[in-house]
N, C-alpha and C positions, 0 to 999 in steps of 0.2 A: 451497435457493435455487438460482436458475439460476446454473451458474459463470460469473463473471467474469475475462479475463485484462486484466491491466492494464500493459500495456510501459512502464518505465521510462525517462523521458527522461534518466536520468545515462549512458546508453552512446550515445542519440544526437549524430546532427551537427549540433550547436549552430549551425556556420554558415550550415541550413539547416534552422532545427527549428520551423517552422510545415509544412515540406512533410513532414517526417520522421512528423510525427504526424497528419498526414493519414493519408498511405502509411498505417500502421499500423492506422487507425480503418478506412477503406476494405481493410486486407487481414483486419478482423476483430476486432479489439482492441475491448473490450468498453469503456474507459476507461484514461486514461492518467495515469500516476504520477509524480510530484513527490518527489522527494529532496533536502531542503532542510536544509543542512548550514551551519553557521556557526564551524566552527573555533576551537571551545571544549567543548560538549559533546558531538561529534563533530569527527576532526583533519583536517578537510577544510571546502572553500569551497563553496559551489554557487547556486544560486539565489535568486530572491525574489519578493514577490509582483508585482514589473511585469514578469517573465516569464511568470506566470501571465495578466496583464493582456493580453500583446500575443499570446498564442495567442486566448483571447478576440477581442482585434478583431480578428488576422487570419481570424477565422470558424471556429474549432474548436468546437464545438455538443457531444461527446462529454463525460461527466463526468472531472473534474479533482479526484485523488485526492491530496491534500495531505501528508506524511509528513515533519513535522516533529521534526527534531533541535536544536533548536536551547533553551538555556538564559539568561535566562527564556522562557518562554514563552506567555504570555497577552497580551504588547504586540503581538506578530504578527498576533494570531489576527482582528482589523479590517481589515488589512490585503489578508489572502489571499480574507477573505468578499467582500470589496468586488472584487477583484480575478478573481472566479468562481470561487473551488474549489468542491467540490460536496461532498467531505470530507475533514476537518480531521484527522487521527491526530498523537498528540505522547505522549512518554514520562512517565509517571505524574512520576520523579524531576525531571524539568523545570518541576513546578508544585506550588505551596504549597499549594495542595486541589485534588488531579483530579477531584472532582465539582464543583464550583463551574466549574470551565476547561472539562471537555463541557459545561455546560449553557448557557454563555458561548458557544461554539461552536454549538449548536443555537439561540442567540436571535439567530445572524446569519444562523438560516435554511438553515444547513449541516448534514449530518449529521457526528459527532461520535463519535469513539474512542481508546481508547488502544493502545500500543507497547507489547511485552515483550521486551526481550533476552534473547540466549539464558539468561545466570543470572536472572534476576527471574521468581521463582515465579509460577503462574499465580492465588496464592490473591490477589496484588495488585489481578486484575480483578474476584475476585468480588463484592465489597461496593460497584461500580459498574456491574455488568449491567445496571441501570434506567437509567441516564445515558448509554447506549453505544447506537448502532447498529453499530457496527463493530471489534474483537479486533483486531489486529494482530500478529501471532507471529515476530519475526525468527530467520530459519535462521541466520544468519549474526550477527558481530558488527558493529552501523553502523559506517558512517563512511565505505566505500569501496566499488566495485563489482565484479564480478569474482570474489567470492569463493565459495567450494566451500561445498555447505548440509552444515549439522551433522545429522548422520544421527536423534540422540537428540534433533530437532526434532517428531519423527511419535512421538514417545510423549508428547510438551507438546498437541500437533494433538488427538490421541484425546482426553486430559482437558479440554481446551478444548472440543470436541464435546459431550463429553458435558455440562459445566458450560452449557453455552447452552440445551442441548436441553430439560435438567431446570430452567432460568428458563423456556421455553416463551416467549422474549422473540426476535425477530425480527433477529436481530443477524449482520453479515456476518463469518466466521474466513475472514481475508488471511492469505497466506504472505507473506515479501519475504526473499530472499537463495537463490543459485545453484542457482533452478527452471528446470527445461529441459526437453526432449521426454523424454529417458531416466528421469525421475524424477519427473513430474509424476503421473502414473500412482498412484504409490506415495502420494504427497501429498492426492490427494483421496480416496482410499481412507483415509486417516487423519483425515479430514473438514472439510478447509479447499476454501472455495467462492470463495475470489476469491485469485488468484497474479499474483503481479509477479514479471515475465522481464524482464530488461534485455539483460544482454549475448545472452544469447539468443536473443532477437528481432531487438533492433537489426543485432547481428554475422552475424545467419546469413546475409544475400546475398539471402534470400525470404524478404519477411515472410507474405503470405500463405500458401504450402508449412509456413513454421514454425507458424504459428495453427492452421494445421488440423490439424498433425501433434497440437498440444498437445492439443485441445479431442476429437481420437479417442482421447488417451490418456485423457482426461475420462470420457469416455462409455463406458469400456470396463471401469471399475470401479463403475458405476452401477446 
């Protein structure tokens, strides 16, 4: 699949994050990603879906990549549809049948996936590859931004690869957690096609310098 990078709006400037994700779309940013924390089943606050609502009418047209933390979780998932995400990712353990909650999620018209933390085996998504357009792989443990990726996340990458490739089912492998220019490289070579950079993009001073930095480390294990 053509890579996606999708900059995380938990390291943007909230006091100006219709422009922020412009910037970002305009220096390249394939789609932009939502960290939606509810300080229960991640120890942190963050956003909602009338944040998602007001980039929408402030004119954001780029897909809005939803990545919810948040326990329960199927009362949201009308919410964010209604609100424009474009796709919905939530953690298998946050819902009482994670195939019934992707498919709930694909009947608002969304594309629809799950989250693995760094412990939660990957055998958790097999028996849901039909339900899924989109893996989700966390380097890191949620909850917070900023943090260093766990190295023995690109031996989870390979098996997830290869587990998609042998469904022969059309489904996008996301990274999210401390992807940057020096190690993105490494990451698609272990065959995840859509990466979420936060502080890395937001923090680097150029967003466009950084996207392109990322997307040649892309192309250079291809």
């Amino acid at each position: 699949m053509t890579p996606f990078i999708a900059p995380s709006i938990l390291s943007a400037d909230f006091a100006r994050l219709g422009e922020e994700v412009d910037a970002v779309i305009d220096a390249g940013a394939d789609m932009v990603h939502f960290d939606v924390m509810d300080n229960h089943f991640v120890p942190n606050l963050t956003v909602g879906p009338l944040v998602c609502a007001a980039l929408r009418k402030y004119g954001i047209q780029a897909p809005i990549d939803v990545h919810l933390m948040i326990r329960p979780v199927d009362r949201i998932i009308p919410d964010f549809a209604a609100a424009g995400a474009t796709y919905i990712t939530f953690h298998p353990e946050a819902s009482e049948e994670a195939a019934r909650t992707l498919e709930s999620i694909r009947g608002f018209d969304c594309k629809a996936g799950i989250v693995l933390n760094p412990e939660t085996p990957l055998d958790v998504a097999e028996d849901l590859l039909g339900h899924m357009d989109m893996l989700l792989i966390m380097s890191v443990n949620p909850g917070f931004g900023g943090q260093e990726f766990i190295p023995e996340t690109l031996d989870k990458l390979r098996a997830a690869r290869r587990m998609i490739d042998a469904s022969g089912r059309k489904i996008r492998l996301e990274v999210d957690g401390g992807v940057k220019i020096d190690n993105i490289g490494e990451i698609a070579a272990a065959g995840a096609d859509t990466f979420v950079a936060g502080s890395a993009v937001f923090r680097s001073g150029d967003y466009t310098k950084t996207i392109a930095a990322m997307r040649r480390e892309i192309a250079g294990v291809s």
